[in-house]
N, C-alpha and C positions, 0 to 999 in steps of 0.2 A: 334660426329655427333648427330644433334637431329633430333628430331622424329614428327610427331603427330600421336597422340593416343587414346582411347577412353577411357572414363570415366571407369576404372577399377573397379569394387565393387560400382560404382553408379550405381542405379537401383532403383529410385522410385517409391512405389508404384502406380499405375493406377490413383488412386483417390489426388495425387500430380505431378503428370505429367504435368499438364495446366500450359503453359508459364504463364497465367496470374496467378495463385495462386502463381508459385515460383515467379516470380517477386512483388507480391503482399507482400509475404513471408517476401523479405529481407529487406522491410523498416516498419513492422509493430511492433508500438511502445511496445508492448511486450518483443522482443527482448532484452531491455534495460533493463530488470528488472534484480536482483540479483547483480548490478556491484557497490554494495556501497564498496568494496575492493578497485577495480580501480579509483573511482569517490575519493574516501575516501586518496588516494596516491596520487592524479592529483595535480599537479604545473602548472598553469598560466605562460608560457612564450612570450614575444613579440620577432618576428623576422624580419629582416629587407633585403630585398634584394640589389644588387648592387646601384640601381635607388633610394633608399632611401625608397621604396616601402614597407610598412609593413604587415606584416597577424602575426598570434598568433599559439601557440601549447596549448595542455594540455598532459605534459609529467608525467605518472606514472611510477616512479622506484621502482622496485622489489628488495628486501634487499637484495639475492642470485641470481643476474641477470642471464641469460647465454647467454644474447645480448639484444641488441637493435631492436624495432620491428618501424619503421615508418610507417601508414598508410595515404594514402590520399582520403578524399572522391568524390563522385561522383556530376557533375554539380546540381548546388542548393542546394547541401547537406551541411552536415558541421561537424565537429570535434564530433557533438551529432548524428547525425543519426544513426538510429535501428542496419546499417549491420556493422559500425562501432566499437558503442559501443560493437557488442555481440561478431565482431573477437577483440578485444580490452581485453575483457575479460577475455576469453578463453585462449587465449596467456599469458595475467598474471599472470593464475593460472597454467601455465606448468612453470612458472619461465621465462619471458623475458619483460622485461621493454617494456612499448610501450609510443610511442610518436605519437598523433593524429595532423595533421595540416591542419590548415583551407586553403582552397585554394584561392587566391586571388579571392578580389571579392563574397568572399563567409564565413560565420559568419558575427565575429566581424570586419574583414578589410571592407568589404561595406564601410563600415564609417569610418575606418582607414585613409582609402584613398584618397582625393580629386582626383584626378586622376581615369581613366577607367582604367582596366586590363581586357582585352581578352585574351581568349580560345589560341591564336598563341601566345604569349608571357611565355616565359619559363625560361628566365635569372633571374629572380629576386626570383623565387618560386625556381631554384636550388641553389640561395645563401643562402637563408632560410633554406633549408631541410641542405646542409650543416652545420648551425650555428648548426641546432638542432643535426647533430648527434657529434657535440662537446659538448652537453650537459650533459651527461655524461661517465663514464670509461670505456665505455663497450667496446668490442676489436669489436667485431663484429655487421653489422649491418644491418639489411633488411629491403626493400621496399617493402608494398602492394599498389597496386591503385585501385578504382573501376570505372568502366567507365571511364567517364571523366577522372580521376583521373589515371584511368591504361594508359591512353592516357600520360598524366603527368611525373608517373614515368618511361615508355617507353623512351619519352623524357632526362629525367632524368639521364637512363643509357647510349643514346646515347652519351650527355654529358661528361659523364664518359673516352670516349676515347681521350678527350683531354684537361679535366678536371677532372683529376684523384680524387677521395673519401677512401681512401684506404682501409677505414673498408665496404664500401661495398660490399657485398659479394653476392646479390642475389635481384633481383627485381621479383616482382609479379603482374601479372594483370589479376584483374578479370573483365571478360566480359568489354574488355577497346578497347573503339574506336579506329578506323585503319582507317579508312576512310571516314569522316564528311562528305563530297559528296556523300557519297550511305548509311551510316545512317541517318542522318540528318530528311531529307523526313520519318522514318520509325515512328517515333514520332506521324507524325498528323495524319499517316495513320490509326491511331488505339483509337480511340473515347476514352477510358478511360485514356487512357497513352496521349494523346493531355489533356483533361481535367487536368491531374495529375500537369501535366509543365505549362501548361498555366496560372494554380493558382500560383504554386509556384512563374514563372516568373513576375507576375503582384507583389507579394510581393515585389521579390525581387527591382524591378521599384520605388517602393512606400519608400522602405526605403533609396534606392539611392538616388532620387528626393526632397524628407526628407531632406538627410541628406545636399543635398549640393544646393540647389535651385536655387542659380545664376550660377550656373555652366549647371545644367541637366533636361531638360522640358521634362518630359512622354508625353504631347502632347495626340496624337491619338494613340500610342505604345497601350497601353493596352487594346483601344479597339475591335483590333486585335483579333480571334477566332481561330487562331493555331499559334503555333509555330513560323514555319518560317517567318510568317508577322511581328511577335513582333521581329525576332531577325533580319530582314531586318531591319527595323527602328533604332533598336539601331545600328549595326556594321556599315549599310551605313550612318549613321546621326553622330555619337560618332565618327569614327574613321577611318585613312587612307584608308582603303577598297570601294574600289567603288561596290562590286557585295559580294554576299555573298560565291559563289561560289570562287571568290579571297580567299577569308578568310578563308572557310574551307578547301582550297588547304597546306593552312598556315601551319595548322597542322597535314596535313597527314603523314602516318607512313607508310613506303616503307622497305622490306625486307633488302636490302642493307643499310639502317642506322645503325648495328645494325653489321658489319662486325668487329671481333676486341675489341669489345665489351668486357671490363676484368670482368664483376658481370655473375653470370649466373641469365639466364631470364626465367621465365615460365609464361605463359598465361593458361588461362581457359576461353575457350567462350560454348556456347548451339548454335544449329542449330534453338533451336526454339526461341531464344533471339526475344521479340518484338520491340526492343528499337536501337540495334546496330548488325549488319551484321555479322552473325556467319561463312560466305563463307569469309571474309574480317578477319577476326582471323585467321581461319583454314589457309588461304594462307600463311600467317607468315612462317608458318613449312617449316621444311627441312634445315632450315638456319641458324644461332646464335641464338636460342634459342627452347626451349621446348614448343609445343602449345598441350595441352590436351583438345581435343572436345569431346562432348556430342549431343547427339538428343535432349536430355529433362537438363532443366537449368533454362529456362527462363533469365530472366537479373538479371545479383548478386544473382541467387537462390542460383542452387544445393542444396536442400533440402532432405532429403530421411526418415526423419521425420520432425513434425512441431518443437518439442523443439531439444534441443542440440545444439550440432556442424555440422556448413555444410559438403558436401564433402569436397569443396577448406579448411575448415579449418584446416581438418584433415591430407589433403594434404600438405599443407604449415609447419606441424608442424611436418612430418614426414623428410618435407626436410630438417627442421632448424636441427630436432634432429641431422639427420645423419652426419651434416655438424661440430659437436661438436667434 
């Protein structure tokens, strides 16, 4: 039977509490320091899903492994971002290989790809994440996702029930999307976190547009001032979707997917997440899998100091231990 819960022994102080700081928290380039270990282990892998569809890993193996750690990052992020590299780390130096993978459409696949890959497409990123966990010997092996990403591997594990992974043992998501229809809007509702995507989006536009020119015209996309403008343009202009609403129906996450389900699951969301609907996490519980809520989180925080390890990280490592 699972549960939901509240953040046991998290307790932030006062003066880290603000959704904005911890959100602020988990991509600030600091974070990445110390991981010339990890960085200094990382192998360059290309992988390739069913559709011929390519993205990339950087797998660091641990010479005394005790598994496999897959992380997937968060939309616009990539194999390098802050909260990646620092649970990337940390997990290396308890002993567990990890393996970082770019999400389509996002690093080096941009330009891998002549083709678009959207947010509702999931076949080709689970023949990937499979190639990778034949990468190496390890028996056992775990999924983190963030955001987007925990949206991802969510997917991933529904998968699992009739596309079996057999070293999978455990999926994790932090602060991961459940329902693009009621987060989506949360984005532009918030002047700094609109500014944050808006930039990164227009990049990422700029390098698409770049890369393939007779295929993809940015047009008037970027001159767009939130979010949903820029992502109406692309998904209703780019691809099968007439409304965007279609699209993010695509990829909603509903209790019942999740029935049967042989990996155990745990989520982590915050009530105060600016970014992704913490009522839309919390609902998850009671069902196939463990959802651990918090008031104070913000999005991919949980911080309870600025340096170290987060709570989720401590959490997730408590879980691999015990699973040994």
């Amino acid at each position: 039977m699972t549960e939901t819960s509240n953040h046991q022994g998290f307790v932030p102080p006062v003066w880290l509490r603000s959704p904005v700081v911890q959100s602020a928290l988990a991509s600030a380039k600091f974070r990445k320091r110390g991981a010339t270990d990890l960085e200094g282990a990382a192998q360059y892998h290309l992988l390739t899903g069913g559709s011929g569809a390519r993205t990339s890993c950087l797998l660091s193996r641990h010479p005394q492994s005790r598994g496999l750690v897959v992380i997937l990052h968060g939309w616009l992020g990539s194999v390098q971002s802050a909260y990646v590299v620092s649970t990337a780390k940390f997990l290396f130096r308890q002993g567990y290989s990890v393996c970082r993978v770019n999400l389509l459409e996002h690093g080096d696949s941009v330009t891998l790809n002549p083709g678009f890959h959207h947010a509702a497409e999931d076949a080709d990123l689970f023949d990937a994440i499979a190639e990778a966990t034949g990468l190496t010997d390890d028996e056992s092996v775990s999924l983190i996702g963030y955001s987007l990403g925990g949206n991802f591997a969510l997917r991933v594990a529904r998968r699992l029930r009739s596309q079996p992974l057999p070293k999978m043992g455990h999926v994790f998501a932090i602060s991961p999307v459940i329902d693009p229809v009621s987060s989506s809007p949360m984005i532009d509702s918030h002047p700094l976190m609109r500014a944050y995507f808006t930039r990164k989006l227009r990049r990422w536009l700029r390098e698409k547009t770049e890369a393939f020119p007779d295929r993809y015209q940015a047009g008037n996309i970027a001159k767009h001032k939130d979010v949903l403008g820029m992502s109406h343009d692309i998904i209703c202009g780019w691809t099968e979707f007439e409304t965007l609403d279609d699209y993010f129906r695509a990829y909603r996450l509903l209790p019942s997917d999740f029935e049967g389900c042989p990996a155990k699951l745990t989520l982590f969301g915050a009530f105060d997440d600016p970014v992704v609907s913490g009522s839309d996490i919390a609902a998850m519980a009671g069902r196939d899998m463990d959802v651990i809520m918090s008031p104070f989180g913000g999005h991919n925080g949980f911080f309870d100091a600025v340096r170290g390890p987060t709570f989720y990280d401590r959490a997730i490592l408590n879980s691999l231990s015990s699973a040994i």
